[in-house]
OpenMM code with the backbone's topology and positions (N, CA, C; nanometers):
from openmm import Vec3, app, unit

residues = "UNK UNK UNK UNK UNK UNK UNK UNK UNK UNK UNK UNK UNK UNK UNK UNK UNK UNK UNK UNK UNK UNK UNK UNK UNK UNK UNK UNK UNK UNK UNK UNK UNK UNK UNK UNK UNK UNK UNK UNK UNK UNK UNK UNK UNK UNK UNK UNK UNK UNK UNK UNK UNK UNK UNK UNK UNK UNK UNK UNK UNK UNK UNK UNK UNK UNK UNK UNK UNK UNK UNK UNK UNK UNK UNK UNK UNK UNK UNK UNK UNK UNK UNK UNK UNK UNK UNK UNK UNK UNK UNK UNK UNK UNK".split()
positions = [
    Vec3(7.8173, 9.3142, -4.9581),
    Vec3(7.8786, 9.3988, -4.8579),
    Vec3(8.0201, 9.3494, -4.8314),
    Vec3(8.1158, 9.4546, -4.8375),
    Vec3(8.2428, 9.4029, -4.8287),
    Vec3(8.2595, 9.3704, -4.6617),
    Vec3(8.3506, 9.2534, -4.6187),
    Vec3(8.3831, 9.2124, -4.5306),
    Vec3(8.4550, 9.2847, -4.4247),
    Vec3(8.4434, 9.3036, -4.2789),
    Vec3(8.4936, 9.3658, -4.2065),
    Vec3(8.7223, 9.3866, -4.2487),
    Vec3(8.7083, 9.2887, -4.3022),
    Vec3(8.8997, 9.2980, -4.2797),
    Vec3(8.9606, 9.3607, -4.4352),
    Vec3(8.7969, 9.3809, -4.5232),
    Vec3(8.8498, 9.4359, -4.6521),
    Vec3(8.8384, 9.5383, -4.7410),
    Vec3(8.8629, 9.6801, -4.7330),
    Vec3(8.8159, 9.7838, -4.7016),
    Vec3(8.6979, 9.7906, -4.7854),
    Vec3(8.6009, 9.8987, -4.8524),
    Vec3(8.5167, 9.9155, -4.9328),
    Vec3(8.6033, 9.9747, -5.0783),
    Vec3(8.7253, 10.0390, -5.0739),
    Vec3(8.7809, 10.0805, -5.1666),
    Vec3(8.8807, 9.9481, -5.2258),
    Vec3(8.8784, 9.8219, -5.1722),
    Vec3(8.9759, 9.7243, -5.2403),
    Vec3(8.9252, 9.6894, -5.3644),
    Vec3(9.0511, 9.6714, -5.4565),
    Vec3(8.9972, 9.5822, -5.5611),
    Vec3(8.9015, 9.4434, -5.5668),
    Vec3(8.8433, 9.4528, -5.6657),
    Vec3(8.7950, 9.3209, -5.6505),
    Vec3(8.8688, 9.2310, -5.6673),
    Vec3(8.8723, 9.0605, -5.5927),
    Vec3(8.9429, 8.9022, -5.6122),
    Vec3(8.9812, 8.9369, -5.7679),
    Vec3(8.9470, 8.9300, -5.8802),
    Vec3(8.9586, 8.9177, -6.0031),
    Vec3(9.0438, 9.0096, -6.0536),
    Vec3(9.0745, 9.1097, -5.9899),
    Vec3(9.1479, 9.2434, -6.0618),
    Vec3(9.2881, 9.2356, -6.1634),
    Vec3(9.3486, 9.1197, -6.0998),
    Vec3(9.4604, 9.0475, -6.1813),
    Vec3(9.3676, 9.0213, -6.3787),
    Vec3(9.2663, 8.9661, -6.3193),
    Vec3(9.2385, 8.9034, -6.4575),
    Vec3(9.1642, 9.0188, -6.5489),
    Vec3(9.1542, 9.1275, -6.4760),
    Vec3(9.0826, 9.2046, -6.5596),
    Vec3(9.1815, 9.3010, -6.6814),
    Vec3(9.0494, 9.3022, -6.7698),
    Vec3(9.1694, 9.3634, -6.9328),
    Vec3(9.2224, 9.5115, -6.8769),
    Vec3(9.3442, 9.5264, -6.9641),
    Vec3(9.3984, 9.6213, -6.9583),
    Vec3(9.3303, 9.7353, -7.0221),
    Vec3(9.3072, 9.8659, -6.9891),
    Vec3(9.2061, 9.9685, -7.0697),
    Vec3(9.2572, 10.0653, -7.0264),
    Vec3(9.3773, 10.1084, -6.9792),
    Vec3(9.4250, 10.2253, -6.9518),
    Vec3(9.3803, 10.3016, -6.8283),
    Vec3(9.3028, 10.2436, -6.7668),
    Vec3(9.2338, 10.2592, -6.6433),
    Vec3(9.2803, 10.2045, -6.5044),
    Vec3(9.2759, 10.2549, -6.4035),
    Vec3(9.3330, 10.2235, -6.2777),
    Vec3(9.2286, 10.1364, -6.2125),
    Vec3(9.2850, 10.0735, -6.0961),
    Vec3(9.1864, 9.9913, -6.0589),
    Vec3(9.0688, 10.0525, -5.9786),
    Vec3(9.1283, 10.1723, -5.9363),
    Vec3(9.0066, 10.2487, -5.9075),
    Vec3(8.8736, 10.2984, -5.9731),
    Vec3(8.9659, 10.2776, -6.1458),
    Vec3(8.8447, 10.3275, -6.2138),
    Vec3(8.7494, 10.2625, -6.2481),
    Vec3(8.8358, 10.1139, -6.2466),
    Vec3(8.7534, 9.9854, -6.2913),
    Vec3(8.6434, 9.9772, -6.1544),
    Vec3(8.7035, 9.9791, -6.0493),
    Vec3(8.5868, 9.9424, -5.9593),
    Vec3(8.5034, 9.9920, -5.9307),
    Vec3(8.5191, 10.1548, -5.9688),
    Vec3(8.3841, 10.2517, -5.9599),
    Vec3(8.3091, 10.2019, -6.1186),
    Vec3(8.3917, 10.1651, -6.1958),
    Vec3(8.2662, 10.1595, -6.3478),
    Vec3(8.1780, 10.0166, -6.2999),
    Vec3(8.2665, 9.9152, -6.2242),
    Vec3(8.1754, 9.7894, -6.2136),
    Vec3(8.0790, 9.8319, -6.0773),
    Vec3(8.0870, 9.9269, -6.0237),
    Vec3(7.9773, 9.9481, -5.9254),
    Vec3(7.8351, 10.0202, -5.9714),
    Vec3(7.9111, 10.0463, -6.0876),
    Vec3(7.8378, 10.2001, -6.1861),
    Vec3(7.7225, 10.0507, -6.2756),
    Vec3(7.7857, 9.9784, -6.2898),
    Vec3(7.7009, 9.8520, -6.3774),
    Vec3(7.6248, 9.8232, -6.3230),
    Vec3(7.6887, 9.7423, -6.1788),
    Vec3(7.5555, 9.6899, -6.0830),
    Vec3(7.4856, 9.7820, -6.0808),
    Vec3(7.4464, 9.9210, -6.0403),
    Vec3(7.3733, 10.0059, -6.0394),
    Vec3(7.3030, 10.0139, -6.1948),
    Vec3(7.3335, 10.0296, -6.2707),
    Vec3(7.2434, 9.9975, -6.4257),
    Vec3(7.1561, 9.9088, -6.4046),
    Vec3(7.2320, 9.7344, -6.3684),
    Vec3(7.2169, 9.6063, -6.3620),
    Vec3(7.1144, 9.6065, -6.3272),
    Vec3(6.9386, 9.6451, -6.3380),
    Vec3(6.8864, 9.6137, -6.2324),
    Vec3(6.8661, 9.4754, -6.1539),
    Vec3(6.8039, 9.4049, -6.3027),
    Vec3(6.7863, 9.2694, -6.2554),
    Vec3(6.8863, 9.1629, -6.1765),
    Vec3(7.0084, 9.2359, -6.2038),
    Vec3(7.1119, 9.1982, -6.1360),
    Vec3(7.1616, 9.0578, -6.2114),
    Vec3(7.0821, 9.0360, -6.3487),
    Vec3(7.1550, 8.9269, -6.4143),
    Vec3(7.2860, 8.9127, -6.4896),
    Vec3(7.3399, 9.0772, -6.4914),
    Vec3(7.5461, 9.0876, -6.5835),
    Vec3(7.5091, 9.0863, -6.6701),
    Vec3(7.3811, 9.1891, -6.7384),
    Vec3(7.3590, 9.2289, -6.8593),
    Vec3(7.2704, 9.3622, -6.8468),
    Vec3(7.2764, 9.4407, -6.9249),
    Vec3(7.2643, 9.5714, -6.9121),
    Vec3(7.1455, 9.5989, -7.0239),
    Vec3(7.0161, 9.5941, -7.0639),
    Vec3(6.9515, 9.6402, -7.1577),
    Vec3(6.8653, 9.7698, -7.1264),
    Vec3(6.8315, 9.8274, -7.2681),
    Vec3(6.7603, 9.9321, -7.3073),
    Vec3(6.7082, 9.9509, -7.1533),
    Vec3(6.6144, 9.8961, -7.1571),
    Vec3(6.5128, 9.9045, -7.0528),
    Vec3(6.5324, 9.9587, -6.9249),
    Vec3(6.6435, 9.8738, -6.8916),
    Vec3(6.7657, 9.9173, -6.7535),
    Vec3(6.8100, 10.0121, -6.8187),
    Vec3(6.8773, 10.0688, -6.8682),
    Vec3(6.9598, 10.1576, -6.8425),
    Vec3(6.8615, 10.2927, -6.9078),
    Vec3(6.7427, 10.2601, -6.9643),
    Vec3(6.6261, 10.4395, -6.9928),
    Vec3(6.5994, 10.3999, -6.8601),
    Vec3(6.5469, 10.3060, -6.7551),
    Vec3(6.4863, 10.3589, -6.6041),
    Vec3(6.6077, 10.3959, -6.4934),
    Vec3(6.7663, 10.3505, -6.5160),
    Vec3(6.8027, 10.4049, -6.4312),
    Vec3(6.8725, 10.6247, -6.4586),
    Vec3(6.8390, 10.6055, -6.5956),
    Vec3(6.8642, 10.7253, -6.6252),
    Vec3(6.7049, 10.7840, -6.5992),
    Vec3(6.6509, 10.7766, -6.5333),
    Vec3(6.5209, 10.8223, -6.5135),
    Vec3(6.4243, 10.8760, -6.6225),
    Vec3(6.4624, 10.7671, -6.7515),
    Vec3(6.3449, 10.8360, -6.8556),
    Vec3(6.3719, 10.9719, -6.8962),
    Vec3(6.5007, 11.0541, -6.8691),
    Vec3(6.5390, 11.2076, -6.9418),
    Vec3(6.5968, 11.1969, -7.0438),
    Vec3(6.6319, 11.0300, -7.0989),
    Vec3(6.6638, 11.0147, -7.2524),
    Vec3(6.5298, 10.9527, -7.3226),
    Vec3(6.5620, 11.0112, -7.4575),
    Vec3(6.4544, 10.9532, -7.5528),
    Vec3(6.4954, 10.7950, -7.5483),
    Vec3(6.3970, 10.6962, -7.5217),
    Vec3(6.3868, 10.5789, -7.5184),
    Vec3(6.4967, 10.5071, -7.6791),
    Vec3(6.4713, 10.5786, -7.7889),
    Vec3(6.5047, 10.5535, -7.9077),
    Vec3(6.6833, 10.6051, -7.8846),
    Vec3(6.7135, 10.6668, -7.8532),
    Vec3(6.8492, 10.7070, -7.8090),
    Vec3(6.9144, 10.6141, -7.7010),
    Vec3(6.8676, 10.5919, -7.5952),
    Vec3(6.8927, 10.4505, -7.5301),
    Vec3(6.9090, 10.3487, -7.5836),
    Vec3(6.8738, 10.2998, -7.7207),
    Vec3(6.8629, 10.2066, -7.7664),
    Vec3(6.9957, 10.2127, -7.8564),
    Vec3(7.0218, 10.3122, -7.9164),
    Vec3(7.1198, 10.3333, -8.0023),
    Vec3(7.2375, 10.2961, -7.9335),
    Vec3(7.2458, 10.3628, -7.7931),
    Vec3(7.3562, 10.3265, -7.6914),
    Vec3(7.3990, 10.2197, -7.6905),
    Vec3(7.2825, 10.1400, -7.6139),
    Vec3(7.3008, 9.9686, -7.6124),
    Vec3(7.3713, 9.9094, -7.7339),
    Vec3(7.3298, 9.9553, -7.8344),
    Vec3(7.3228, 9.8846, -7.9939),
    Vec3(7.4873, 9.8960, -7.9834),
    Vec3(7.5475, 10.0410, -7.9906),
    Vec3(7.6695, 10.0953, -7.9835),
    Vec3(7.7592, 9.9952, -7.9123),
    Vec3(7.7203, 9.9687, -7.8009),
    Vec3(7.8206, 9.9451, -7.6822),
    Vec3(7.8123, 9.7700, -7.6738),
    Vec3(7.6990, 9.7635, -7.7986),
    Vec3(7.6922, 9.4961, -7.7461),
    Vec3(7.7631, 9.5448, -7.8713),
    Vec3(7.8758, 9.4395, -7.8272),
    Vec3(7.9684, 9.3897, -7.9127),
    Vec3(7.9141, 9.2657, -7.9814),
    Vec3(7.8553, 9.1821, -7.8937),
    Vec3(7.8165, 9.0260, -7.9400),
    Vec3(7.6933, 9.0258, -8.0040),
    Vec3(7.6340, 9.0972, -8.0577),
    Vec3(7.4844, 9.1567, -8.0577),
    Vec3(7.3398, 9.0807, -8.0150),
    Vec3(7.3600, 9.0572, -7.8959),
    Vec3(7.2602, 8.9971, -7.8367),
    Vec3(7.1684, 9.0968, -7.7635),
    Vec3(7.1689, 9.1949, -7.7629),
    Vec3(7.0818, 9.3333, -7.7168),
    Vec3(7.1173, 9.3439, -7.6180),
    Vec3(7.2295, 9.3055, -7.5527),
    Vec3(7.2448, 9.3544, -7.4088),
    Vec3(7.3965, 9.4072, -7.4318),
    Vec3(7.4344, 9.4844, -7.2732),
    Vec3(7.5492, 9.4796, -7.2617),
    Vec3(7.6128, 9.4123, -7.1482),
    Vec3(7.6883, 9.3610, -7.1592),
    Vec3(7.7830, 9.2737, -7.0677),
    Vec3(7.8836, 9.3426, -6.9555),
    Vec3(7.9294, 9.3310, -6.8483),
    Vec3(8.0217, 9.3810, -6.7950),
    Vec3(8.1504, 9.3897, -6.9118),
    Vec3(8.2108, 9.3330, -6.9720),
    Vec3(8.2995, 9.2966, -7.0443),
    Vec3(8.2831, 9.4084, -7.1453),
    Vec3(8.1735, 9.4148, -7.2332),
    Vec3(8.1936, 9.5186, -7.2959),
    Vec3(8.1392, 9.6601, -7.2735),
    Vec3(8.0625, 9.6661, -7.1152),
    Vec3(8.0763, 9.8083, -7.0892),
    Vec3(8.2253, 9.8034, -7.0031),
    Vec3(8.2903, 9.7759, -6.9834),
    Vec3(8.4816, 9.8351, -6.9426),
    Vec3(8.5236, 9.8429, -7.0820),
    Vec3(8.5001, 9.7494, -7.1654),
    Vec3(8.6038, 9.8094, -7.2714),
    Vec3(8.5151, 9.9215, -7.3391),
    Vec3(8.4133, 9.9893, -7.3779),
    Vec3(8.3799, 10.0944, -7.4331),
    Vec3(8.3865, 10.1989, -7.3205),
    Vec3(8.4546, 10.1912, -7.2089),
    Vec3(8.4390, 10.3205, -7.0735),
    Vec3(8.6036, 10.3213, -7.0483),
    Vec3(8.6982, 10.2453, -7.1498),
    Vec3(8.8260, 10.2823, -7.1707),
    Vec3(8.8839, 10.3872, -7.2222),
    Vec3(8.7930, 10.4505, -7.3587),
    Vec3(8.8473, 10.5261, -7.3901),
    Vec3(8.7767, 10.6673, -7.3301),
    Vec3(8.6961, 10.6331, -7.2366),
    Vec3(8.5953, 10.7646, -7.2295),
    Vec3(8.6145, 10.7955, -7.0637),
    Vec3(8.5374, 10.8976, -6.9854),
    Vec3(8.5324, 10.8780, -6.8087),
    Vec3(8.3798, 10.9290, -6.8044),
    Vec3(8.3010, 10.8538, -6.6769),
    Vec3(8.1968, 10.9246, -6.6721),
    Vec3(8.2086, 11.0519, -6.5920),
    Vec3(8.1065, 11.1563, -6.6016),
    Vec3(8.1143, 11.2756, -6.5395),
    Vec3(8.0407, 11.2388, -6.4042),
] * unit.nanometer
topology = app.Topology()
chain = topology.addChain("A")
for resn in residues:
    res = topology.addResidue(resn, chain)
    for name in ("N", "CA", "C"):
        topology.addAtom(name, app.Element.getBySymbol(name[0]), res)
């Protein structure tokens, strides 16, 4: 919960350090709110699993997977904050 003296729309402390992607900081902070919300476990990794239950199961499980696959750069089956901003650079969600 953001602090009484700091609005809910501020950047986050880090915003300096974050990569450049053609994106405003507004956009960045709605995509990293958009993560935590994926995030369930809340561990800063994003898998299959999380992201077919927060899409409520209206994707084929096997298509979720492709996503993930798409979007880990490091291929450890997850996705990272790091590389969901850089694959939501070239794109916007609806």
């Amino acid at each position: 919960m953001a602090s009484s003296s700091t609005p809910a729309s501020a950047p986050p402390a880090d915003a300096a350090a974050m990569p450049k992607l053609g994106l405003s900081v507004k956009q960045i902070v709605a995509l990293r709110e958009e993560f935590k919300a994926i995030d369930i476990d809340g561990d800063g990794q994003v898998t299959a699993e999380e992201l077919w239950k927060y899409l409520d199961g209206e994707v084929a499980f096997e298509d979720v997977q492709a996503i993930i696959m798409a979007q880990d750069k490091d291929g450890n089956g997850k996705v990272s904050l790091d590389e969901f901003l850089a694959n939501e650079g070239a794109t916007t969600l609806e």
